[in-house]
Every structure is written in structure tokens, then in C-alpha cells.
Backbone as CSV, one residue per row, in Angstrom:
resi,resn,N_x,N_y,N_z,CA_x,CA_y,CA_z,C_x,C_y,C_z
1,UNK,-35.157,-2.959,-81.783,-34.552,-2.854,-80.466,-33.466,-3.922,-80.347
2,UNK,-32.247,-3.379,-79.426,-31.561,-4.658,-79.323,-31.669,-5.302,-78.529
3,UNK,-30.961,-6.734,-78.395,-31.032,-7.391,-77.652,-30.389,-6.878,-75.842
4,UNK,-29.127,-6.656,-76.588,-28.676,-6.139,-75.321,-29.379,-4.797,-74.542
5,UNK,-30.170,-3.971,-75.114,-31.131,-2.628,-74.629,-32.292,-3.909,-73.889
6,UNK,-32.600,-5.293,-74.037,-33.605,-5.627,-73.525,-32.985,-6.426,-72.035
7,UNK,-31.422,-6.677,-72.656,-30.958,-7.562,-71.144,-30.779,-6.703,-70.043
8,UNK,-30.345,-5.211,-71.031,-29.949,-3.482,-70.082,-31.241,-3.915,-68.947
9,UNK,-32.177,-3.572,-69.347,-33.723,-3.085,-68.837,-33.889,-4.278,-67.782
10,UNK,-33.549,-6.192,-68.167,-33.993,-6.627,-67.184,-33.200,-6.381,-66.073
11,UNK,-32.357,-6.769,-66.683,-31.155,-6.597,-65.408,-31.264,-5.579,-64.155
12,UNK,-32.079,-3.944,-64.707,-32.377,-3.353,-63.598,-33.552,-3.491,-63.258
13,UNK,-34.622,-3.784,-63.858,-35.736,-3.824,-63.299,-35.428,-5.203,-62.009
14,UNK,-34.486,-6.097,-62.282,-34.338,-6.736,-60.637,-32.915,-6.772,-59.998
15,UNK,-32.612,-5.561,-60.980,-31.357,-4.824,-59.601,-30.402,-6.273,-59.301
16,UNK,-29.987,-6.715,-60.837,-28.845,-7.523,-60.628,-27.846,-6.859,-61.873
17,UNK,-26.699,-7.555,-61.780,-25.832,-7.427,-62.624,-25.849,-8.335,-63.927
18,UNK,-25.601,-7.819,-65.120,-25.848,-8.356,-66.239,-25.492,-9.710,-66.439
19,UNK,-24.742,-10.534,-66.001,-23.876,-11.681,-66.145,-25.009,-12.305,-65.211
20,UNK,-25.340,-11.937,-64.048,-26.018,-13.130,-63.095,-27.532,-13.382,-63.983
21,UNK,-28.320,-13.092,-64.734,-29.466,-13.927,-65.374,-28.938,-14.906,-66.351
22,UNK,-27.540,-14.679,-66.714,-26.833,-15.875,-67.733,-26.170,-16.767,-66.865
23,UNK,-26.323,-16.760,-65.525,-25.508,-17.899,-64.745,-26.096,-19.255,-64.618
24,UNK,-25.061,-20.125,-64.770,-25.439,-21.855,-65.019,-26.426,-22.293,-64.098
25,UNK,-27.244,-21.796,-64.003,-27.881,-22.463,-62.492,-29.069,-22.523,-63.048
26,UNK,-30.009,-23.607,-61.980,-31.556,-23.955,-62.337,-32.550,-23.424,-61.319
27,UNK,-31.594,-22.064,-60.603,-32.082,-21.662,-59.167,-33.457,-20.850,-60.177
28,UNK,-34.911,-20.826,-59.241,-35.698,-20.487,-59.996,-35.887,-19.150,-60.161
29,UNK,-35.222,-18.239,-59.668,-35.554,-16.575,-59.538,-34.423,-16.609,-61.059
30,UNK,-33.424,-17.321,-61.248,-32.135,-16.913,-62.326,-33.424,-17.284,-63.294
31,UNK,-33.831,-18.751,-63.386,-34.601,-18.911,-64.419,-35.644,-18.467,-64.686
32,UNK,-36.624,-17.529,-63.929,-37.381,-16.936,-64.218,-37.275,-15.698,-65.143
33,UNK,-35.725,-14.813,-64.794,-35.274,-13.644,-65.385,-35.088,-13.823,-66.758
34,UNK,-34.062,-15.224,-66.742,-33.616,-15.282,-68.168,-35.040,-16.122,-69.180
35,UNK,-35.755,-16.932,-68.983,-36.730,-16.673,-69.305,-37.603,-15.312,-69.873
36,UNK,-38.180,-14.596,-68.768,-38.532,-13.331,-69.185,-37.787,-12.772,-69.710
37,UNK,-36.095,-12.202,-70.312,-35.687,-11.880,-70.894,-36.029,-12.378,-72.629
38,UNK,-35.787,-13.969,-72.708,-35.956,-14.575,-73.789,-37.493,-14.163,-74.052
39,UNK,-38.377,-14.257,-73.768,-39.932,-13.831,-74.167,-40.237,-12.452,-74.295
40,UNK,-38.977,-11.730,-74.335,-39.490,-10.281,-74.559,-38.338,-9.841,-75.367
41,UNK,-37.628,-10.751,-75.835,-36.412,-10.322,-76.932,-37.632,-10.789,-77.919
42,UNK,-38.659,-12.072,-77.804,-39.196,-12.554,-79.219,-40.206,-10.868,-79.233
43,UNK,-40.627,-10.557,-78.231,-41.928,-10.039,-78.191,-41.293,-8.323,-78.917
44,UNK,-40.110,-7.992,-78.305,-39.654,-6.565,-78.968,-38.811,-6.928,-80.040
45,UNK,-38.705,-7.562,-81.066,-37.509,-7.860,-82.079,-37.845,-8.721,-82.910
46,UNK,-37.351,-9.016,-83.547,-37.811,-9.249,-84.994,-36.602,-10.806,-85.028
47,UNK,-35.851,-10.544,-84.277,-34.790,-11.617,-84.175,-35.015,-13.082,-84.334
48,UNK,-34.585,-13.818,-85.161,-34.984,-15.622,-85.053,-34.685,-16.167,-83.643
49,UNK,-35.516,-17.138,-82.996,-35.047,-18.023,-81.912,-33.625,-18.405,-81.894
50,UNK,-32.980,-18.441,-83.201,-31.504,-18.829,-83.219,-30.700,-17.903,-82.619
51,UNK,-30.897,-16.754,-83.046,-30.382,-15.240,-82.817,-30.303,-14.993,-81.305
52,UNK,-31.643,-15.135,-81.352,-31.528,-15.059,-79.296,-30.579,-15.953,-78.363
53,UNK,-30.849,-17.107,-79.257,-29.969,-17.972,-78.307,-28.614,-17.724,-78.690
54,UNK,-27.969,-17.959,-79.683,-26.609,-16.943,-80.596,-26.528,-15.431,-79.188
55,UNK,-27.203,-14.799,-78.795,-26.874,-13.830,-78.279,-26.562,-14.566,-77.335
56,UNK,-27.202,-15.072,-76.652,-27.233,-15.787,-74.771,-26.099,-16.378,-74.633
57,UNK,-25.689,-17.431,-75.805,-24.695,-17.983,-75.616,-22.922,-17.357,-75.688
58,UNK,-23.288,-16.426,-76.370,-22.331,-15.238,-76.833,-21.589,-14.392,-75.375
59,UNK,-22.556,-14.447,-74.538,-23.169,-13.144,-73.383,-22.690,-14.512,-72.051
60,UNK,-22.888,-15.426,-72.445,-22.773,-16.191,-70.789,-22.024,-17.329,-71.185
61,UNK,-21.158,-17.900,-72.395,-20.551,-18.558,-72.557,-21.082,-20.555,-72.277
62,UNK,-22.378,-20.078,-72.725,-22.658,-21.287,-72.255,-23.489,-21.251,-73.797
63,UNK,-23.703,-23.116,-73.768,-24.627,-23.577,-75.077,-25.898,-23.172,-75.141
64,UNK,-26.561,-22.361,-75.444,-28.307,-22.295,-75.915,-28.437,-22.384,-76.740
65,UNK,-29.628,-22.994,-77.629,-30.285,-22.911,-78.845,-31.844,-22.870,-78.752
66,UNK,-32.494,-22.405,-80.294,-33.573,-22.192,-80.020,-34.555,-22.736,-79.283
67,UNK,-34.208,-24.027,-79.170,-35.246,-24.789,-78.504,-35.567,-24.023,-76.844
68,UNK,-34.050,-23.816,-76.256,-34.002,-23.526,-75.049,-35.051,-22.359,-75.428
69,UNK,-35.140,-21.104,-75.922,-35.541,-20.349,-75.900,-37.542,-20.157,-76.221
70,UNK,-37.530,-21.037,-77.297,-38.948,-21.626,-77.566,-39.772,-21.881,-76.498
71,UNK,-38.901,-22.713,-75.261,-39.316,-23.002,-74.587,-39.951,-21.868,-73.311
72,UNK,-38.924,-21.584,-73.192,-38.849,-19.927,-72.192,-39.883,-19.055,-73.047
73,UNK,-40.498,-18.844,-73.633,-41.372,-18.166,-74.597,-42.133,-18.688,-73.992
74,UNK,-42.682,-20.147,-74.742,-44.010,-20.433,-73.810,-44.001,-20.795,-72.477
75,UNK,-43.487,-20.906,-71.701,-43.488,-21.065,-70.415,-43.727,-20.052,-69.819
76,UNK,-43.288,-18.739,-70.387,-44.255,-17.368,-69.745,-44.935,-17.092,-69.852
77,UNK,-45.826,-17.188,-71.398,-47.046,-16.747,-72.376,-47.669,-17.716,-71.010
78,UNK,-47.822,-19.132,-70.966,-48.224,-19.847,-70.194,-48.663,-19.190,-68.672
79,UNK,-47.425,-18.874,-67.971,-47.404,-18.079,-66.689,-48.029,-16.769,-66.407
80,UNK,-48.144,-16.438,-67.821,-48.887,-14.765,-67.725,-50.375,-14.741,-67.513
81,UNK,-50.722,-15.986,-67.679,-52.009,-16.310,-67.544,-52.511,-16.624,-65.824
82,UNK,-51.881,-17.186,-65.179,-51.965,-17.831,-63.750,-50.697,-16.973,-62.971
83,UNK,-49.771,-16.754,-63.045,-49.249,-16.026,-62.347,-49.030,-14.383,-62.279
84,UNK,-49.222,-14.148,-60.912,-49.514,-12.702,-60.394,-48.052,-11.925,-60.978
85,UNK,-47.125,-12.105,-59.990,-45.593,-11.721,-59.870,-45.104,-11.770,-61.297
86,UNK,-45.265,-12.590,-61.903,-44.700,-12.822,-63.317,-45.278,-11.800,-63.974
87,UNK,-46.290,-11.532,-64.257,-47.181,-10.711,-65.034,-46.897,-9.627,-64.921
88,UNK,-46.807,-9.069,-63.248,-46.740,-7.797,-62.682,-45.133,-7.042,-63.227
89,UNK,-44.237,-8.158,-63.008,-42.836,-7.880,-64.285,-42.451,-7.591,-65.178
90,UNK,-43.515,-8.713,-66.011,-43.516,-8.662,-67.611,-44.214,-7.251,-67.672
91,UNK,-45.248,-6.549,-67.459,-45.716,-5.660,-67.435,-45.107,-4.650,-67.230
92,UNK,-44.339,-4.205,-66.053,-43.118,-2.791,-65.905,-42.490,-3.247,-66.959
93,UNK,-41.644,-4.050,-66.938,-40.713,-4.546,-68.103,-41.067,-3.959,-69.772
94,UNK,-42.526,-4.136,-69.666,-42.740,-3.916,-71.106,-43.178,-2.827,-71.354
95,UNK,-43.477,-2.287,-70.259,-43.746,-0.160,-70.372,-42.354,0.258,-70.310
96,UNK,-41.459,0.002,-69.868,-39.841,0.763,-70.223,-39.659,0.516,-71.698
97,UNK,-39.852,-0.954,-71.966,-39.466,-1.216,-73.462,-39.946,-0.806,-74.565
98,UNK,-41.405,-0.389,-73.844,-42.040,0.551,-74.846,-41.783,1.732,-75.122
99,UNK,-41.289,2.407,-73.639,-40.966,3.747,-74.198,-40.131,4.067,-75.063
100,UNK,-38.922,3.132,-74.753,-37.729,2.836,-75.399,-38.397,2.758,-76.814
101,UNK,-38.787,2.058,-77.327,-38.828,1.464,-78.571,-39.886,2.408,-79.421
102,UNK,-40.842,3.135,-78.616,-41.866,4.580,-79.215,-40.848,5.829,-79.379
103,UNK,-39.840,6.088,-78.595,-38.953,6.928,-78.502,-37.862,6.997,-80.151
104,UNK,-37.733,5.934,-80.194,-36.581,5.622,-81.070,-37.365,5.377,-82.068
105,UNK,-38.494,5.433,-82.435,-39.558,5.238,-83.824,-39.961,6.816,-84.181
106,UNK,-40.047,7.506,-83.347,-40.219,9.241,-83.534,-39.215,9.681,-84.192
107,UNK,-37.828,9.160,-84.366,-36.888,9.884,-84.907,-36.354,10.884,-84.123
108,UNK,-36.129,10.775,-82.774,-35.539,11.685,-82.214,-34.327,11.717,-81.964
109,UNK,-33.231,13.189,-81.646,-31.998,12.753,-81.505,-31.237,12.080,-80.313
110,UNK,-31.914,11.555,-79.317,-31.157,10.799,-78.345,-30.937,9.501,-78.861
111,UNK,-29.974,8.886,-78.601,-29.291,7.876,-79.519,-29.658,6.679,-78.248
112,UNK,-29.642,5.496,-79.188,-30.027,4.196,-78.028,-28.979,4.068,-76.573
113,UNK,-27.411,4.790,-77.269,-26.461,4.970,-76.111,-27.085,5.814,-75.164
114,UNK,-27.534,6.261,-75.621,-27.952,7.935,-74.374,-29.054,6.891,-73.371
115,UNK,-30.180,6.899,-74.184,-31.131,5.431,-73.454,-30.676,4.711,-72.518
116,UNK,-29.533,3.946,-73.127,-28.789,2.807,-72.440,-28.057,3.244,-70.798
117,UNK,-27.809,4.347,-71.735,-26.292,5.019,-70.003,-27.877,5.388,-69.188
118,UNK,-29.222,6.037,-69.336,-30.196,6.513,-67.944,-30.426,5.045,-67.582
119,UNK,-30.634,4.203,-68.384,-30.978,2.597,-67.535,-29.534,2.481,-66.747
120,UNK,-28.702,2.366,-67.546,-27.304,1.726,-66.568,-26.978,2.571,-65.387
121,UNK,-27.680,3.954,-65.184,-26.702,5.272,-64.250,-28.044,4.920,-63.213
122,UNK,-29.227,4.330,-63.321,-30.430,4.485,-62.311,-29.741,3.293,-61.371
123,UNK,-30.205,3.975,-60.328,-30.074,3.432,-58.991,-31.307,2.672,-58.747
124,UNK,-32.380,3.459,-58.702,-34.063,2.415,-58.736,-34.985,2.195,-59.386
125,UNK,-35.491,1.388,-59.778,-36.708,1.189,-60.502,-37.524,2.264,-60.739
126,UNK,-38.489,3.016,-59.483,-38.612,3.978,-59.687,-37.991,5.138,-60.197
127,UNK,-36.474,5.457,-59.610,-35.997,6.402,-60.518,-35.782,6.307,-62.238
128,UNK,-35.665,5.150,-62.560,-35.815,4.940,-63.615,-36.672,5.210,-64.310
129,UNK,-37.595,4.737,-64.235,-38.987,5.507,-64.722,-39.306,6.933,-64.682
130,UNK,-39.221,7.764,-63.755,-38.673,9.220,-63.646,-38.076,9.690,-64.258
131,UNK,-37.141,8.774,-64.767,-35.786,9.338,-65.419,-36.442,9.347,-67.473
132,UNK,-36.824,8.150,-67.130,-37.594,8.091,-68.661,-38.649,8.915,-68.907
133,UNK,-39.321,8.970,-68.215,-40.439,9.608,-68.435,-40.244,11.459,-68.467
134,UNK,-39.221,11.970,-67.794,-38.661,13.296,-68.311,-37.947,13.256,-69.422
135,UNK,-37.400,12.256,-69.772,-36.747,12.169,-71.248,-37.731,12.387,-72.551
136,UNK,-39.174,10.907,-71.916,-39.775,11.451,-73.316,-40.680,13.018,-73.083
137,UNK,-41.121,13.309,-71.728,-41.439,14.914,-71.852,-40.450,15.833,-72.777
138,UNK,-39.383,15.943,-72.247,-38.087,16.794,-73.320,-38.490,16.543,-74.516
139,UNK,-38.598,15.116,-75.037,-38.834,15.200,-76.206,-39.655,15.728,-77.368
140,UNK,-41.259,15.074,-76.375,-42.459,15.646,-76.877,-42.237,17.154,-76.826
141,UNK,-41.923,17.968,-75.770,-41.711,18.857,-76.212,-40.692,20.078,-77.036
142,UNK,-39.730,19.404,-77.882,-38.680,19.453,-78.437,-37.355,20.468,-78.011
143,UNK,-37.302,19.539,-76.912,-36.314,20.263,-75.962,-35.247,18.691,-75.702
144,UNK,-35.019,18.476,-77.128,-33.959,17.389,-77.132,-32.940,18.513,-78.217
């Protein structure tokens, strides 16, 4: 999976624009996102801590390195344990990414672009999910 299919997904699951979870700030809702972003690039990807941060810094023009990211890893693993809201995130978060990522292991012909444009064209969370979840029906039933 890529990185950017995982920033796609946070970005709508809280209905911001892609650039604002990379913004310089220590406000805690920004750092919570980009956090959970970083702990679910390690968790769907195969990518080194360098890589992630190489992406972040790439994407928001600012310095990260692994450490930053190491850190944001455990600080959620941490949070997933005691916090409600966090969990309840990481959780939607990681049923889209799953579908995503079960979808694209079947060998089917919708391409990660096709994926990408129903996350980017959804208006809501819920529709989103709607929207996925008739995609992988089509599929399963080979009406792709």
C-alpha cells in the first residue's frame, strides 16, 4: 500500500485537507492525525521509519526523521490501550485500509487510482464506506 493511499484515507476519515495533518503546529487534534497517520503507514507497509519520514518531509516541507516517527508509533500503540476516541479512529481507519489493501491482493482490475478518486470524490465518512463496500460487492461478484 502506499503511503500516500494511507494519507488519502486519513485525511477523509477527519474531513480535512491533505496539507493540514503536515502543518507546523503542536495543536493536539494536527498531532494526533499525523501521528495516527505515521502508525498506520508502519502498520500497512513494509516501508523503513526513514521512508515515512522521507515521505512527510517530502509532503509538508518540513524536517522529519525516523525518530519523529518511532515516536508517533508508540505513542499510539500506547494510546490504543487507554484511549477511547483514538482507538475508535484507528479502528474505521484500519477497516478502509483493509479493504483497500484485501482488494488489491485479489488481483482485481480496479487500479489503486480508481480506489484513490472514491476516497477523494466522498463527501462522508459514511458515504465512503458505502461507496467501498459496493466496490468490493462488484467485485466479489465479478462485475468489475
Amino acid at each position: 500500500m502506499q503511503l500516500s493511499t494511507i494519507h488519502a484515507v486519513v485525511c477523509e476519515h477527519y474531513k480535512v485537507e491533505k496539507e493540514y495533518i503536515f502543518r507546523r503546529t503542536r495543536k493536539r487534534e494536527v498531532v494526533e492525525m499525523r501521528q495516527i497517520f505515521y502508525y498506520l503507514c508502519k502498520k500497512f507497509t513494509k516501508n523503513s521509519l526513514e521512508s515515512i519520514g522521507q515521505y512527510y518531509s517530502e509532503v509538508s516541507n518540513n524536517i522529519y526523521n525516523h525518530v519523529t516517527v518511532r515516536h508517533a508509533k508508540n505513542n499510539i500503540e500506547g494510546l490504543l490501550e487507554s484511549n477511547w476516541d483514538i482507538r475508535e479512529n484507528v479502528a474505521d481507519i484500519t477497516n478502509i485500509l483493509e479493504s483497500i489493501k484485501t482488494s488489491t491482493e485479489v488481483g482485481f482490475s480496479t487500479t489503486k487510482e480508481e480506489l484513490i478518486k472514491i476516497i477523494l470524490d466522498t463527501k462522508t465518512f459514511g458515504e465512503l464506506i458505502e461507496n467501498l463496500k459496493t466496490k468490493l460487492h462488484e467485485i466479489e461478484d465479478g462485475q468489475f
